[in-house]
C-alpha positions in Angstrom: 30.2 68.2 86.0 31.6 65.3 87.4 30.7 66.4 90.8 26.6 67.4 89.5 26.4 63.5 88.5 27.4 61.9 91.6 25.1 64.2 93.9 22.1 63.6 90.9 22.9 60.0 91.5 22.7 60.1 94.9 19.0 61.9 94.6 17.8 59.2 91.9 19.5 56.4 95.2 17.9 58.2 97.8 14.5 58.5 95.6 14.6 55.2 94.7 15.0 53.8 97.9 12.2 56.1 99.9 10.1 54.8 97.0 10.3 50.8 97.6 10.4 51.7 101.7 7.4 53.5 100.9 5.5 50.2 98.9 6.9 48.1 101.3 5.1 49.9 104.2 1.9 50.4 101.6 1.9 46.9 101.1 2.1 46.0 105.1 -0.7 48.6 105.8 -2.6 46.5 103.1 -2.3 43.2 105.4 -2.5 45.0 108.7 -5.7 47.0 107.5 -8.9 45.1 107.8 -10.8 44.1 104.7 -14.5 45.6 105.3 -16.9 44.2 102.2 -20.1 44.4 101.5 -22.0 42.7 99.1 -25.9 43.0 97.5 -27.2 39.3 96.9 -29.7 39.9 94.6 -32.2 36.8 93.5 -30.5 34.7 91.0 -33.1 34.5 88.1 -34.8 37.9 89.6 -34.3 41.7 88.9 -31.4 43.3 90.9 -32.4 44.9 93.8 -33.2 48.5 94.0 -30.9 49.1 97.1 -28.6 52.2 98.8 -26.2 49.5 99.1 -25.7 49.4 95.8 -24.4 52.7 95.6 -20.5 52.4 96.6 -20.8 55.6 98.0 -23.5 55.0 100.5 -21.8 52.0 102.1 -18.2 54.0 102.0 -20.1 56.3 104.7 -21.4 53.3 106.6 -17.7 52.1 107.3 -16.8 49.5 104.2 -13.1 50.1 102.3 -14.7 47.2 99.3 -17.4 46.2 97.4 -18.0 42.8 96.2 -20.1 42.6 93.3 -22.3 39.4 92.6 -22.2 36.7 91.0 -23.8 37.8 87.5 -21.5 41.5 88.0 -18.2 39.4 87.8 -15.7 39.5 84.9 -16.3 36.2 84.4 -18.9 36.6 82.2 -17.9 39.6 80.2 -13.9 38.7 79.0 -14.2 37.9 75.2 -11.5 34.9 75.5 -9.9 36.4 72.2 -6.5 35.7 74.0 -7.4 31.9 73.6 -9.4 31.8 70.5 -11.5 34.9 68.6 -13.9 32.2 67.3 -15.1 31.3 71.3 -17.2 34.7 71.0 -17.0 35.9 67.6 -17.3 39.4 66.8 -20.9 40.1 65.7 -22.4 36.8 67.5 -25.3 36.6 69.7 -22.9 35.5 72.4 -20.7 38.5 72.1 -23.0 41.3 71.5 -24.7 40.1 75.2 -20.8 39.5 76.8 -19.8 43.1 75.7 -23.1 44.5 77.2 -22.1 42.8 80.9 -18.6 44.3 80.1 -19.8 47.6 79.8 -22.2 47.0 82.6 -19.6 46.3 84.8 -17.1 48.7 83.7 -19.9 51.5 84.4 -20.5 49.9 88.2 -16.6 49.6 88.6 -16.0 52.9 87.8 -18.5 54.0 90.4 -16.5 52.6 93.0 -13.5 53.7 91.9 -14.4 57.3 92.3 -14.8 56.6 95.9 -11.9 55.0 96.7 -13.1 51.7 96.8 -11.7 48.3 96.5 -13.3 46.2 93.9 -13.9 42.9 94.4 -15.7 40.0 92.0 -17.4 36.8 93.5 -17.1 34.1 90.8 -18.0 30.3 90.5 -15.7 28.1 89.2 -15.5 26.7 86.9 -17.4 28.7 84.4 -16.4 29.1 80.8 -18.5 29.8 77.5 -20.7 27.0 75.8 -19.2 27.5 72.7 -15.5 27.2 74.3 -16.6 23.8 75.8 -18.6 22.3 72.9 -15.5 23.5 70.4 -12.7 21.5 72.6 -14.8 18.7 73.1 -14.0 19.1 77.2 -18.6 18.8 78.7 -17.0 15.7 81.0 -13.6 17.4 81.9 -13.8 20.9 82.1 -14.9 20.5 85.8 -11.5 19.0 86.5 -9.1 21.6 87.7 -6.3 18.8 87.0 -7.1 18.3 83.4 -4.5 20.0 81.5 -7.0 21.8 79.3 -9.4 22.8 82.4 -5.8 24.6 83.7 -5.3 26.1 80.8 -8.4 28.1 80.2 -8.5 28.2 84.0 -5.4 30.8 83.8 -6.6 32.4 80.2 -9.7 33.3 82.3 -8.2 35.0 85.3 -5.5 36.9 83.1 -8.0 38.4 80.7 -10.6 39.3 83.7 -7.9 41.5 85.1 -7.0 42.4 82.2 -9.8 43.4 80.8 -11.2 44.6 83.6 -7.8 46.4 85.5 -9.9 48.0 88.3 -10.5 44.9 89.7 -8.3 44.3 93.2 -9.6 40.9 93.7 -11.8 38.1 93.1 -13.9 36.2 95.7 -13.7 32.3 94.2 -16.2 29.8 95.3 -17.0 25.8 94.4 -20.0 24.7 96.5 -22.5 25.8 94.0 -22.9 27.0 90.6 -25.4 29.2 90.0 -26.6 29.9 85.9 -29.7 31.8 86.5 -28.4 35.1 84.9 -25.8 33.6 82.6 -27.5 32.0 79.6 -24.4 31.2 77.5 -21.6 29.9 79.8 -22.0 26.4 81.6 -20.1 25.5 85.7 -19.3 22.3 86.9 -16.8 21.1 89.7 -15.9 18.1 90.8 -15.2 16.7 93.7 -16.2 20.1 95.3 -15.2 18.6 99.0 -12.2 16.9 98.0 -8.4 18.9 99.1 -6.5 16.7 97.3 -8.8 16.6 94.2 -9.9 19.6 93.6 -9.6 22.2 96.5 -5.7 22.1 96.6 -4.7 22.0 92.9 -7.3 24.8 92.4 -6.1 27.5 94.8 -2.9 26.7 94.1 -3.2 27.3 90.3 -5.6 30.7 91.6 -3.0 31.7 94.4 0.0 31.6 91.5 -2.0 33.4 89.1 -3.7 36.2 91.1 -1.7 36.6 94.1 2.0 36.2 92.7 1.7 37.2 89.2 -0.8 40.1 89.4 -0.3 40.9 93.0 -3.7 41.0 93.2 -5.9 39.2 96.5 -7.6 36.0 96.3 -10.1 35.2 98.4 -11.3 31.6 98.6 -14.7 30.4 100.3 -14.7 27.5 102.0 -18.9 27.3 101.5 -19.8 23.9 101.2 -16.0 22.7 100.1 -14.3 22.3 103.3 -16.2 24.6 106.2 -17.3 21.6 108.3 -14.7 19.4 109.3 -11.1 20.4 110.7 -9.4 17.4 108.9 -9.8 18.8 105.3 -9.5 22.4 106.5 -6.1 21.8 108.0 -4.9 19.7 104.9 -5.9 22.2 102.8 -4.0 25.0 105.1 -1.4 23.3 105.6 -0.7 22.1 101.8 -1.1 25.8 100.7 1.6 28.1 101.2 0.5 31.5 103.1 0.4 34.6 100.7 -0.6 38.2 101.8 -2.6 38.0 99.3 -4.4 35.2 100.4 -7.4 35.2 102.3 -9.3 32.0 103.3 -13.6 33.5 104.0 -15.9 31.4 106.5 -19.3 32.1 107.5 -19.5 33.0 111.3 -21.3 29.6 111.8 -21.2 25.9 110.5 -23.9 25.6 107.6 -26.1 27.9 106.8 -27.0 31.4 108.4 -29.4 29.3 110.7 -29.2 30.6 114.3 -28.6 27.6 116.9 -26.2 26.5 114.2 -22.8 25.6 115.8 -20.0 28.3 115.7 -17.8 27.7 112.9 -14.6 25.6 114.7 -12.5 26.1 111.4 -12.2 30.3 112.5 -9.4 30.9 114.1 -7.5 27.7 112.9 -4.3 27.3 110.4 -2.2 29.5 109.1 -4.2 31.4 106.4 -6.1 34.9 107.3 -9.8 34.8 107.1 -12.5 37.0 106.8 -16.1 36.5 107.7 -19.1 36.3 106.2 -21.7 37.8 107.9 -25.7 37.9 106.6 -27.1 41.6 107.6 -30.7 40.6 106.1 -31.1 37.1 107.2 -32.6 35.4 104.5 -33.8 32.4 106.6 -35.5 35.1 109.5 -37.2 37.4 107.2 -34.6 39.4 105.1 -35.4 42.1 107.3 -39.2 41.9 107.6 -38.7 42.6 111.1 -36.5 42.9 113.7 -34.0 40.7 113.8 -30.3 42.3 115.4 -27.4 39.8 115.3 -24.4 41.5 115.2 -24.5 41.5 119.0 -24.3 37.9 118.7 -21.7 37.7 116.0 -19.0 39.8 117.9 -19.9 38.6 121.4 -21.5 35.1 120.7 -24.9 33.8 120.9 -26.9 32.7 123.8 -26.5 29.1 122.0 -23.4 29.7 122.2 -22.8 29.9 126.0 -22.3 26.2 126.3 -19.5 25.6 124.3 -16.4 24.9 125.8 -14.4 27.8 127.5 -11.2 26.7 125.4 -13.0 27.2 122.3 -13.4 30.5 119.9 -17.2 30.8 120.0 -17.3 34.2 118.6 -15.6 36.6 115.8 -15.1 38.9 119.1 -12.8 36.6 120.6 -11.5 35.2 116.8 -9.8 38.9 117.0 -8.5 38.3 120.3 -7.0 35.0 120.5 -5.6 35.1 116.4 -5.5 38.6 115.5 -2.8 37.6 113.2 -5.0 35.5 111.1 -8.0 38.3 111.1 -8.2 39.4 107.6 -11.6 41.2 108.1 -15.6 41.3 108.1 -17.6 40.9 104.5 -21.1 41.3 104.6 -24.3 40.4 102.3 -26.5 44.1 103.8 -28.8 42.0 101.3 -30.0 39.2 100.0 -29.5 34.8 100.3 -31.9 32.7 99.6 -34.6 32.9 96.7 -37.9 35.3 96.1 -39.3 37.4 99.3 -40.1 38.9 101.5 -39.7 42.3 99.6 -38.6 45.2 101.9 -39.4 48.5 101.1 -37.6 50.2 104.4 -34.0 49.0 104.9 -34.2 50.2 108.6 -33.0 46.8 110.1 -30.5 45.4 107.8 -28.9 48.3 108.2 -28.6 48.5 111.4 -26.8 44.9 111.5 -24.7 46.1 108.5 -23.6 49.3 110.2 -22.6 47.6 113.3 -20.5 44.9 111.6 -18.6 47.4 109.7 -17.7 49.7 112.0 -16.6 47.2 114.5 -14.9 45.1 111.9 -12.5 48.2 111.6 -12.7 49.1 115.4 -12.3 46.0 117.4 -11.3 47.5 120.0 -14.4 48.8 120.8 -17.2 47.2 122.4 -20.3 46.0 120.6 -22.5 47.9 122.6 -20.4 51.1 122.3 -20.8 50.8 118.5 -24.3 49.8 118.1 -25.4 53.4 120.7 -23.1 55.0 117.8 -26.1 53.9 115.7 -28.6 54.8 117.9 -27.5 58.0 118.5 -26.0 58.8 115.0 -28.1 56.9 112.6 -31.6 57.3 114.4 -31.0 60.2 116.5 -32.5 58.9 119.5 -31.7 60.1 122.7 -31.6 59.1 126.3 -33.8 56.9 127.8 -34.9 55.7 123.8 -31.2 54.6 123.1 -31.2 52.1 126.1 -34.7 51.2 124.7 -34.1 50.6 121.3 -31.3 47.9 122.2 -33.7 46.1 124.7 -35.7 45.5 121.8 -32.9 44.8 119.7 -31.7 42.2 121.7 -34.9 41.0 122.5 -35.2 40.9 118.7 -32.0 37.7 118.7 -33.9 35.8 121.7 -37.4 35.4 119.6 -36.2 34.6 116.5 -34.3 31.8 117.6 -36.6 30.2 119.9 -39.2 30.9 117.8 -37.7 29.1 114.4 -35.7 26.7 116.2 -35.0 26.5 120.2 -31.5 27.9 122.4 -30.6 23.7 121.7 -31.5 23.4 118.0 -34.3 20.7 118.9 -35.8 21.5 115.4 -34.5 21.1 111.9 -33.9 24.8 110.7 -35.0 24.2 107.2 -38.7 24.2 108.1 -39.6 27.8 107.1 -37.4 30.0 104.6 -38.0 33.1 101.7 -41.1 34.0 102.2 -43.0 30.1 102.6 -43.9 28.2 105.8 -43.3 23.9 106.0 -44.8 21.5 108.0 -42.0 21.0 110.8 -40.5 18.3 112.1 -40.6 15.8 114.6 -38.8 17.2 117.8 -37.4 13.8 119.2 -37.3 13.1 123.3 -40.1 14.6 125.9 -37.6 16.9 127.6 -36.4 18.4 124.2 -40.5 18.7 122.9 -41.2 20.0 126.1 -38.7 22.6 125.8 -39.8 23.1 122.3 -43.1 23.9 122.8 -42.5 26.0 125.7 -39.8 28.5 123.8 -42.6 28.9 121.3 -44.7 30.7 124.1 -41.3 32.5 125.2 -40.7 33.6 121.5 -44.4 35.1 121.0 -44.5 36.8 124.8 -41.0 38.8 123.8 -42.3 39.7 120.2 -45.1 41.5 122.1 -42.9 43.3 124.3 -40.4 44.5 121.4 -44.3 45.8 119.8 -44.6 47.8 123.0 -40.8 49.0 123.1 -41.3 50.5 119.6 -44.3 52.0 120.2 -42.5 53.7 123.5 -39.7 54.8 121.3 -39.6 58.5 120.1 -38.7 58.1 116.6 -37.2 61.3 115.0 -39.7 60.9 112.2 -43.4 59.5 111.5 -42.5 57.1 108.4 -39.4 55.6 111.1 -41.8 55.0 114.0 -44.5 53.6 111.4 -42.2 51.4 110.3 -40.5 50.6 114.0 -43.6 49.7 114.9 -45.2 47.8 111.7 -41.8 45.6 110.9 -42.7 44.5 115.1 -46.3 43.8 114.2 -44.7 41.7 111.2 -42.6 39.9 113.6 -45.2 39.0 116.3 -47.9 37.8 113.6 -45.4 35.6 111.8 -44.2 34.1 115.0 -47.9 33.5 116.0 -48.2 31.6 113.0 -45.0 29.6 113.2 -46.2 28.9 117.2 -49.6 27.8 116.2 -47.9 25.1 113.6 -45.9 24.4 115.9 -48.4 23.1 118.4 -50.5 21.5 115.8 -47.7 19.5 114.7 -46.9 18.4 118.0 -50.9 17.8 118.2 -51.2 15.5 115.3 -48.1 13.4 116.4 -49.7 12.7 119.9 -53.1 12.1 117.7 -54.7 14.9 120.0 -57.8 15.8 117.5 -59.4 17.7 120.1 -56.3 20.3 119.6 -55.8 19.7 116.0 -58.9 21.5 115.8 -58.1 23.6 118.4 -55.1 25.0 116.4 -56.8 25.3 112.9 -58.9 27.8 114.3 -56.5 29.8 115.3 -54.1 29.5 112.4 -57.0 31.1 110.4 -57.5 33.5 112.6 -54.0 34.4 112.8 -53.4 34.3 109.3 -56.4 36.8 108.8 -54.5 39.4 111.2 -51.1 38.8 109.8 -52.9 39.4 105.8 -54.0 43.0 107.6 -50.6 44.4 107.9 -50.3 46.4 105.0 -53.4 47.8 105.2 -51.4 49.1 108.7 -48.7 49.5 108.2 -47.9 50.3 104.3 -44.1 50.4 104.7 -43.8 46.5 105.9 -42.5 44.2 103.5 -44.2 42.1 101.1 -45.8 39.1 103.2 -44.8 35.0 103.6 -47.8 32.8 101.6 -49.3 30.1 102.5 -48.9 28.9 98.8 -45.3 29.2 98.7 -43.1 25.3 98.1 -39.8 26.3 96.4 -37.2 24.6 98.3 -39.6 23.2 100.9 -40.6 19.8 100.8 -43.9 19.9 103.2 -45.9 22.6 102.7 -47.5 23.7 106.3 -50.7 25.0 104.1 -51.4 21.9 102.6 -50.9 19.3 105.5 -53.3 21.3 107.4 -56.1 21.1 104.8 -55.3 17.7 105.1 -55.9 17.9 108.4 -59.2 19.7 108.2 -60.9 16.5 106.1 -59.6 14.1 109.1 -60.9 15.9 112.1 
């Protein structure tokens, strides 16, 4: 009997031991294995949008191992804070019977992913707690305070009953720059000092890091957006205040600012001692949201043209991020949809995807080249063949070159904000002859390419009708919009040299081009809903308006 023990302990030993080997090696595979995310960014304030990438198992097949779900999908606005006070959203309340829907709204969406396998992650402002929990403890000017004793409190009440409540959840994706309540009619944000380490940034993540990554053993991941993703100063005092976890996982968009092209490349990748993962936009929501063309994963992995002239010791792209710090890699995350506000609409996914596709599959095969992985698409997604394949990525590539010099220029003369959504401003001032000069002369550069990526589609044999229609429509799209941005362009440069003569000039032909562009779904009816002329959300000159101006002076 004696003998039947000791070898039934030394099964239970030996079983005991394989199992923490095996969670050890589990949990290494975890921080070896590349996070690939995807998120849908639907319009705050706006129906959700009706995309495949909502569907966990469509963008399992493209390549991603995660969803994130946004911002009005996230726990945050479902827990029922009974574990702090039942009277916060009492039973039977307007409050609750609209926080228990979102629960079992999200529940439903969780347990979709789930079945595939998924990770599930939940982007999240902070800080965000009930109306009722803020009016009842008296906290409208502290709550924003991560320091107040209070804020901390309900800080950590939130995040245990979110993953409590809500156990399928593997992470959640924290950000402070904005606070969005479009969606969320009975909880109030605030944060203050947003850009301050010592203030807010530090004491934040280190009450998140404790909670999430230590306690639950669950992953944090912290945006830097608008909080410290500019300078290296409060980036380094930030990494270097916060102990490392493998849980977490500092995220950084690929450039400085906003998802502008001939924005700098973000000098904070690649730096510290935290991982990162990075944010990449698939429908670019300053360029179109995939209107048209517009391929820049090629530049993401391998750097941008604008990128060229930075200096040789510096990471300039998430290509040689990988190479020079793969320990700090933590992974790609992408938006296949959505940023900004209102339109354009798409109806045909076609180029999103294609950006999308790339990023994940190279995020979890670096070791392969972009070009390698995008013919993969070519090939496997569009089922093009031989001469098409090499034609295809002429176009895509000529896709990168027109959007950025026709927006901006290769050396960011212009201010990027000029034109975004779906609505046209009057531009800028370019300052210095050489750089208005150069302007000016990309604009011409930027409309002759569009009309060659129109001819490359129409060469292309598309494996179906409704892809060539739309191949060829979404490159109409692009070379009428760019004809438009070219001809304000010129008539802004016009009116500053007081040239009347081609202020007139210009009108003409910004009517005339805005009567072609209006024609395009009569064309083409897959292209996406068009950019106005009447459109001023989060544009401060409308281009519209100054040229009617502009008619009753000349």
């Amino acid at each position: 009997m004696s003998k039947l023990n000791f070898k039934t302990c030394l099964v239970i030993c030996f079983l005991v031991l394989a199992s923490v080997f095996n969670n050890q090696v589990a949990a290494q595979n975890n921080v070896d294995s590349p996070l690939i995310l995807d998120m849908v960014h639907h319009n705050p304030g706006e129906a959700p949008y009706q995309s495949a990438y909502n569907d966990p198992a469509v963008i399992k097949e493209m390549g991603y191992n995660g969803k994130v779900y946004f911002l009005f999908e996230s726990p945050a606005l479902a827990i029922n804070w009974e574990s702090v006070d039942k009277d916060i959203l009492p039973k039977g309340s307007e409050e609750r019977q609209w926080v228990d829907a979102k629960a079992a709204q999200i529940k439903e969406m969780h347990a979709s992913s789930k079945a595939q396998g998924m990770a599930i992650y939940a982007m999240s402002d902070l800080v965000l707690f009930p109306k009722r929990l803020i009016e009842k403890y008296d906290i409208e000017s502290t709550f924003g305070d991560p320091n107040n004793a209070l804020t901390e409190k309900f800080i950590r009440a939130q995040i245990n009953e979110m993953f409590d409540q809500f156990p399928d959840l593997d992470g959640l994706v924290v950000r402070i720059g904005e606070t969005y309540l479009h969606d969320a009619p009975y909880h109030q944000g605030a944060i203050e000092n947003k850009n301050s380490p010592k203030k807010t940034i530090i004491p934040l993540m280190e009450i998140l890091r404790e909670e999430i990554c230590v306690k639950r053993n669950k992953q944090l991941i912290f945006r830097t957006w608008i909080a410290f993703d500019r300078k290296m100063g409060p980036y380094m005092e930030v990494s270097n205040a916060i102990e490392p976890h493998d849980n977490l996982i500092i995220s950084i968009k690929h450039c400085e600012g906003d998802f502008h092209r001939a924005r700098t490349f973000s000098k904070i990748i690649g730096q510290g001692r935290h991982r990162q993962i990075i944010e990449v936009q698939a429908a670019r929501e300053y360029e179109g949201k995939g209107a048209y063309p517009n391929y820049v994963a090629n530049g993401v992995i391998d750097g941008f043209e604008e990128h060229a002239r930075m200096p040789e010791e510096e990471i300039n792209s998430i290509g040689e991020f990988v190479e020079k710090r793969p320990d700090l890699y933590a992974g790609i995350w992408t938006w296949s949809r959505g940023g900004g506000w209102e339109g354009p609409y798409i109806q045909s996914e076609m180029w999103c995807d294609l950006n999308a596709w790339v990023m994940a599959q190279w995020g979890q095969n670096t070791d392969k080249s972009e070009e390698f992985i995008f013919n993969r698409y070519a090939t496997e997604r569009l089922n093009l063949e031989g001469d098409d394949v090499a034609k295809f990525r002429k176009l895509c590539l000529l896709s990168a070159e027109a959007v950025v010099r026709g927006r901006n220029s290769t050396y960011g003369d212009m201010n990027p904000w000029w034109t975004r959504d779906q609505g046209i401003g009057w531009p800028g001032v370019v300052k210095g002859e050489e750089e208005r000069k150069r302007n000016l002369e990309q604009k011409d550069e930027s409309v002759a390419k569009w009309k060659t990526i129109v001819k490359l589609a129409k060469s292309i044999e598309w494996d179906s009708e409704a892809t060539k229609n739309h191949a060829i429509g979404s490159s109409e799209y692009g070379l009428r919009l760019y004809k438009i941005y070219r001809i304000i362009i010129n008539m802004a440069d016009a009116e500053k040299q007081g040239d009347t003569k081609a202020v007139k000039k210009w009108i003409k032909a910004y009517d005339k081009a805005w009567k072609d562009y209006n024609k395009l779904p009569e064309e083409y009816p897959s292209v996406a809903t068009l950019y106005t002329q009447k459109y001023d959300r989060h544009i401060t000159n409308n281009a519209d308006k100054k040229i009617n101006e502009l008619r009753t002076r000349n």
